[in-house]
N, C-alpha and C positions, 0 to 999 in steps of 0.2 A: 331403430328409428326412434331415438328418443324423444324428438323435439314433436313428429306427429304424435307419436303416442300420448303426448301430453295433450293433445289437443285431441283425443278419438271423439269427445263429445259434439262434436263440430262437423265429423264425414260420419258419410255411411260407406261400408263395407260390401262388397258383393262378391260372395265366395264360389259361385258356383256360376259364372262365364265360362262359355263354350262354344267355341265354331266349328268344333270337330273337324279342323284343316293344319295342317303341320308345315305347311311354306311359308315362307314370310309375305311372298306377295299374294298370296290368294286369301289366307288368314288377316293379312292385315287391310284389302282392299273390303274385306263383309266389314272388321270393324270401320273404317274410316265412311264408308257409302250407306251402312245399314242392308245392303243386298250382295250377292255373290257373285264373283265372276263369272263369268263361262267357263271358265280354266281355271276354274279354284283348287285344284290341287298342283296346279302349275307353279315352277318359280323361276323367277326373275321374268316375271311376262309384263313388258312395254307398257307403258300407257294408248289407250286407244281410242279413237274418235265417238265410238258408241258405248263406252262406259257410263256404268252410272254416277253421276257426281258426288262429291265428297259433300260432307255436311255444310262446311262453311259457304260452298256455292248454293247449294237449296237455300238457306237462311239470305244470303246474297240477295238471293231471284224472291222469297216469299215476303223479306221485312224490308219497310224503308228507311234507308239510311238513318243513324239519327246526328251523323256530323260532316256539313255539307263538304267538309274541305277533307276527309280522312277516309280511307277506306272501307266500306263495311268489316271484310272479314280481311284477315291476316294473318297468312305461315310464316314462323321465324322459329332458329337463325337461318334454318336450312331446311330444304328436302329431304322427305325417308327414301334412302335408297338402300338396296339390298348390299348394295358395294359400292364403291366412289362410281362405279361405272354404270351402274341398273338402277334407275330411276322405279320406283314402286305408284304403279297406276293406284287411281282413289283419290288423286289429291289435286284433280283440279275441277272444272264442269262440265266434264266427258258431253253427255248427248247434249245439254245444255247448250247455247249460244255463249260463244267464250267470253264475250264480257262478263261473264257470273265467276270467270275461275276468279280465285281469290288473290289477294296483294301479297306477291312472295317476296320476303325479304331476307337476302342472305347477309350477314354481321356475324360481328363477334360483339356484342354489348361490354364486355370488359374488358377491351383493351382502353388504354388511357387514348384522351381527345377522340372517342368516340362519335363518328357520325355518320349517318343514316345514308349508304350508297344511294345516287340518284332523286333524292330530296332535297339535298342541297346543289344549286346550279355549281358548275365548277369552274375556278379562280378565272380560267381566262374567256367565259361567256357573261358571265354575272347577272343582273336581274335586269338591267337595262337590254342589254344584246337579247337574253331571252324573251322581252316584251318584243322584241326588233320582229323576231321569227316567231312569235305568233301572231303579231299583225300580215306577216307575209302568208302563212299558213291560212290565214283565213281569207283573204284576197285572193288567193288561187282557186279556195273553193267555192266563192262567190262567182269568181269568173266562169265554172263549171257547171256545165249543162245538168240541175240536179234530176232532170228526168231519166240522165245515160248514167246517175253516179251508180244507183242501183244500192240494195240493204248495206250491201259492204262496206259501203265508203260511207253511210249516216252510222252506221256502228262505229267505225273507223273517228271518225267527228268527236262520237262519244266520249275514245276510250282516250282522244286528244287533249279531251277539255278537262278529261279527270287529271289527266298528268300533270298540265299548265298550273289546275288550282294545285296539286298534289306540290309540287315546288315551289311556287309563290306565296303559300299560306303561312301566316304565322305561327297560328291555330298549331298547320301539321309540326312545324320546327319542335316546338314547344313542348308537345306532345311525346317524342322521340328523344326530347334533350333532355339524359340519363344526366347533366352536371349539374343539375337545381338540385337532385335529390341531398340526400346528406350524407354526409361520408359514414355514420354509424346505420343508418339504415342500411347503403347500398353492401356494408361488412355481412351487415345481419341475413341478407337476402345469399352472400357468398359473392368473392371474387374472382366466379370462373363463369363459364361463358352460360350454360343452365341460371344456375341463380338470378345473373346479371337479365335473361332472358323471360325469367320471371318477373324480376321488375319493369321492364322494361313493358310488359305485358300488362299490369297495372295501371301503366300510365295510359296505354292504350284504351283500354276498355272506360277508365274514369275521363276517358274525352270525347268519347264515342264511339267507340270500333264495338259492333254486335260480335264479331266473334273474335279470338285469338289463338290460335292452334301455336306452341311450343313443342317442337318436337326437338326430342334426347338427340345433343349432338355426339358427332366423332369428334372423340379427340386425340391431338398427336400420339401414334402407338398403336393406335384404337386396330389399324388394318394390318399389323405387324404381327401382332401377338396372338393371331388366331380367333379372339375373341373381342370383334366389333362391337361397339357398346354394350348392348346387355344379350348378348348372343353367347354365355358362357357354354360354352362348348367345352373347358377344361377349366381345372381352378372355379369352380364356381363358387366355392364358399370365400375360399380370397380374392376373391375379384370385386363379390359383392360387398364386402367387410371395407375393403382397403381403397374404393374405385369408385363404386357406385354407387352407394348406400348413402354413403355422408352428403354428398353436394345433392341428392335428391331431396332428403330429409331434411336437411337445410334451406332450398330455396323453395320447395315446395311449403314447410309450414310457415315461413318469412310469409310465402303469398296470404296464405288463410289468415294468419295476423293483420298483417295490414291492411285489407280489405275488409274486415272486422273494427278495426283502429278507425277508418274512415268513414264505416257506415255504409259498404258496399256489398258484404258478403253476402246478406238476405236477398237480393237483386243480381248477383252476381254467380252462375255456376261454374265450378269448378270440376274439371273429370280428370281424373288421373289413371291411365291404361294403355296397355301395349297390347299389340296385333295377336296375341297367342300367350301363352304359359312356358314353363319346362317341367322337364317328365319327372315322374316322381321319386325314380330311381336315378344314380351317378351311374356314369360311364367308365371307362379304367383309366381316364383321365382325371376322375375328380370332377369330372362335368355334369351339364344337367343338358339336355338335347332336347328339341321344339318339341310342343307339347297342346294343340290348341282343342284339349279333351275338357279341360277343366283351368282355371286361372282365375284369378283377381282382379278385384277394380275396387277403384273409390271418386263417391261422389260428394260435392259439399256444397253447401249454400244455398241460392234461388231455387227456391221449391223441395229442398231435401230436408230430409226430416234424422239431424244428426244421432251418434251414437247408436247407433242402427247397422246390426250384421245381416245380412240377408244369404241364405241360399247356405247348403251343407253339402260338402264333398263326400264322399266316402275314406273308408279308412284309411287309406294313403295319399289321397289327397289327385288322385289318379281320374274319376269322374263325379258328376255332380249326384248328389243321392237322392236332391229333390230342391226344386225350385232350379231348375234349370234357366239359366238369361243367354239368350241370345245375339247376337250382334241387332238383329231387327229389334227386339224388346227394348235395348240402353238406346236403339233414336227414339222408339217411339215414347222413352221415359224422357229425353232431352226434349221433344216436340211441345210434350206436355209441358215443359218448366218454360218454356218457352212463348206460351201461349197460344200453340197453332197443333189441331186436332190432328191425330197419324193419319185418317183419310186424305188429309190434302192433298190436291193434285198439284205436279209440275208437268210441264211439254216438252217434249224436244222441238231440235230444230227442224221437224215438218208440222209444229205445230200439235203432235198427240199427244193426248192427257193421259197421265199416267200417276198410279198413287206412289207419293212419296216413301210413304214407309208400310211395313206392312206386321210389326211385332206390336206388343199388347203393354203398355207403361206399366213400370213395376213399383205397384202401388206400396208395395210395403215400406218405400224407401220415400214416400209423396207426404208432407205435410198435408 
């Protein structure tokens, strides 16, 4: 990782992450919610109505908007799924009221004339037709008895009126349209669909979006070759070398750049982590196998205090030897950067309070 390494003064390090869970969806749903499944050693388990919700929907429900026409939080390009088939619960606003899940966006940012599925109305409705059908959309529910509509249908209202602006706004176009930037930036960020997703990510947050979740996509091959993204199961040292390594270290320090270039890094956090580690020993394939004992992360920016290692493995790198982090402790270290106390409470949908988070912010890494 050359290009981070040039920049360590800038993240911090956390070496000694640990959920102690070796599936990808029970490992990955502690780090994405800050709490555990039920079936946390379980894998490929569904999403489910009474999950705890993912970060970006708590931040949803706790901060107000700061851009009337954009969404608060936003997953792209894709969904983490275990397989093109198994959707990995954590990533929406389980017991929450689901107008908090977040605004999913499935793209590819780097194909050429890129645009935004569902933002833009399409050729043969246009902006005129779509005004057509929301004057009628709203004449029906005018005409309706709002005492029989019941929560449903004023949620329903809600999540109508977010769509209308979400299409109609300049604001959003503008925001999403990756063709202003400049052709030596968009190089610099990488012309594959991560990098592209990094930028794209930038644009977002410098118009208003409070969060941005980019999750590592598949890419063509990705399901053929045994080893789905960074699931090196065989070949791990050429996979990471040849595959993986470059387009991360590239569009990852592209972001910390430019967001430094702008005067947004100090205001803006960055988190860089996957659901679990690999073991510390190979396999007889050359592989490295789930490992959620001990792993890595990195933080940068809004409230992190760079050039900063935290936390010591032991000799092989197998568990933490001291200063263990948790999945609970990195929300309750993002809660803090974020300006809202880990006690905080959210509700479900009977209305019960319940605290947010429940780890202790990891101060070594806090300006």
């Amino acid at each position: 990782m050359p290009r981070l390494g040039a920049l360590a003064s800038r993240y911090a390090v956390i070496r000694s992450a640990a959920t102690d869970i070796n599936a990808h969806t029970g490992s990955g749903f502690f780090m994405l919610t800050g709490h555990p499944n039920a079936n946390r050693h379980g894998e490929s388990i569904p999403p489910h109505p009474e999950d705890w919700p993912t970060l970006a929907a708590v931040m949803k429900r706790l901060l107000p908007p700061q851009a009337r026409n954009l969404p608060p939080s936003v997953i792209l390009p894709e969904l983490v799924r275990n397989n093109p088939a198994v959707l990995v619960a954590g990533q929406n606003a389980g017991f929450m009221p689901p107008q908090y899940d977040p605004f999913f966006l499935e793209c590819d940012p780097h194909l050429p004339n890129f645009q935004v599925p569902g933002v833009t109305p399409q050729p043969e409705v246009g902006y005129a037709r779509l005004g057509r059908r929301r004057s009628l959309l709203s004449s029906v529910n005018e005409a309706m008895d709002h005492a029989h509509r019941g929560v449903t249908f004023t949620r329903d209202d809600t999540v109508h009126e977010q769509a209308f602006e979400l299409v109609t706004s300049d604001r959003t176009r503008k925001a999403f349209d990756l063709s202003t930037e400049s052709a030596g930036l968009r190089e610099r960020y990488g012309m594959h669909k991560y990098g592209q997703s990094c930028l794209l990510a930038r644009r977002l947050v410098e118009s208003g979006v409070r969060l941005v979740t980019v999750n590592w996509p598949r890419e063509p091959g990705d399901s053929l070759i045994g080893n789905p993204v960074w699931d090196t199961h065989a070949d791990n040292a050429g996979r990471l070398k040849n595959a993986l390594m470059p387009p991360m270290d590239q569009g990852t320090s592209a972001l910390l750049e430019d967001l430094e270039t702008r005067g947004l890094l100090d205001q803006t956090l960055v988190v860089w982590m996957g659901e679990f580690g690999r073991s510390p020993s190979h396999n007889a394939g050359g592989g490295r196998d789930h490992w959620g004992h001990c792993f890595s992360m990195m933080l940068a920016g809004g409230g992190i205090r760079g050039g900063v290692v935290h936390g010591v493995s032991d000799r092989i790198g197998a568990y933490p030897d001291r200063d263990r982090v948790g999945p609970e402790d990195l929300h309750a270290t993002l809660y803090h950067c974020l300006g809202l106390p880990p006690e905080v409470e959210i509700s479900d949908r009977l209305g019960r309070p319940l605290r947010a988070c429940d780890g202790t912010a990891i101060k070594e890494v806090l300006l």
